[in-house]
TORZADO-233853 format. One record per residue (C-alpha): residue in one letter; x, y, z. Coordinates in steps of 0.2 Angstrom, whole numbers, padded with zeros to 4 digits, always signed. Layout:
AXYZ ...
***
This chain:
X+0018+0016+0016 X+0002+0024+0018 X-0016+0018+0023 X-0029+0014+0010 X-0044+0023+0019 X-0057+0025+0006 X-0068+0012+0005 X-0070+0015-0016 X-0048+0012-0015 X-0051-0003-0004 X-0064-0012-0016 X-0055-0006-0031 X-0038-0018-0023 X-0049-0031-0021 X-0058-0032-0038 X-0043-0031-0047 X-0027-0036-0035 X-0019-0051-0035 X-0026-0065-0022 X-0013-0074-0008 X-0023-0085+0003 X-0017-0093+0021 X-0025-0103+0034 X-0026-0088+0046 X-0028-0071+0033 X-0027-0065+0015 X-0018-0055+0008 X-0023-0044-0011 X-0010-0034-0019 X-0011-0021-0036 X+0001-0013-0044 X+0000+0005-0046 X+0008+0020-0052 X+0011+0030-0039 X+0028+0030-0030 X+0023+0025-0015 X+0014+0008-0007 X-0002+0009-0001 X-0009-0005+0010 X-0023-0009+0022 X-0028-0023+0033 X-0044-0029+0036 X-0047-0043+0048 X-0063-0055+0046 X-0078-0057+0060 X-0071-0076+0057 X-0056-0072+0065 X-0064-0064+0081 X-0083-0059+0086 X-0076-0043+0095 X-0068-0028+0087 X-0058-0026+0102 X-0048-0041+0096 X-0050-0036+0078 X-0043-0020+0079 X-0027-0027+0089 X-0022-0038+0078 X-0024-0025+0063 X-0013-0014+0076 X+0000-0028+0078 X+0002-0032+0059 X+0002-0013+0049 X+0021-0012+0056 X+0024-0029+0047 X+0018-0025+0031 X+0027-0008+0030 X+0042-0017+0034 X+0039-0029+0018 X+0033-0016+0008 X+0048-0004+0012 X+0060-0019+0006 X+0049-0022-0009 X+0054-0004-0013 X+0042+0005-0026 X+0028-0001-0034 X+0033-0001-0054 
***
């Protein structure tokens, strides 16, 4: 799995991704052609006030969404 980085990549996933909502996150998804998934997390000044926090928790869930998306296999 590799990051989305680009901020053009970022707001082209939410545009035209498909919307999962939870109490706690949300999650957008897009299908693509590359062989690869490609993901990002992006956590919400709801969630905490201080990036500190923020940044933890992205750190705590990228290894569980490369573990979903490596059992999803590739994107088709």
């Amino acid at each position: 799995m590799q990051r989305l980085r680009l901020s053009k990549d970022i707001q082209t996933v939410y545009q035209r991704g498909v919307k999962r909502f939870h109490p706690f996150f949300r999650t957008v998804f897009l299908k693509t052609q590359e062989s690869e998934s490609r993901a990002t997390v992006v956590v919400s000044t709801r969630v905490s006030k201080k990036a500190v926090e923020r940044n933890r928790i992205k750190r705590r869930l990228r290894p569980i969404l490369k573990k979903i998306l490596n059992q999803a296999g590739p994107s088709r």
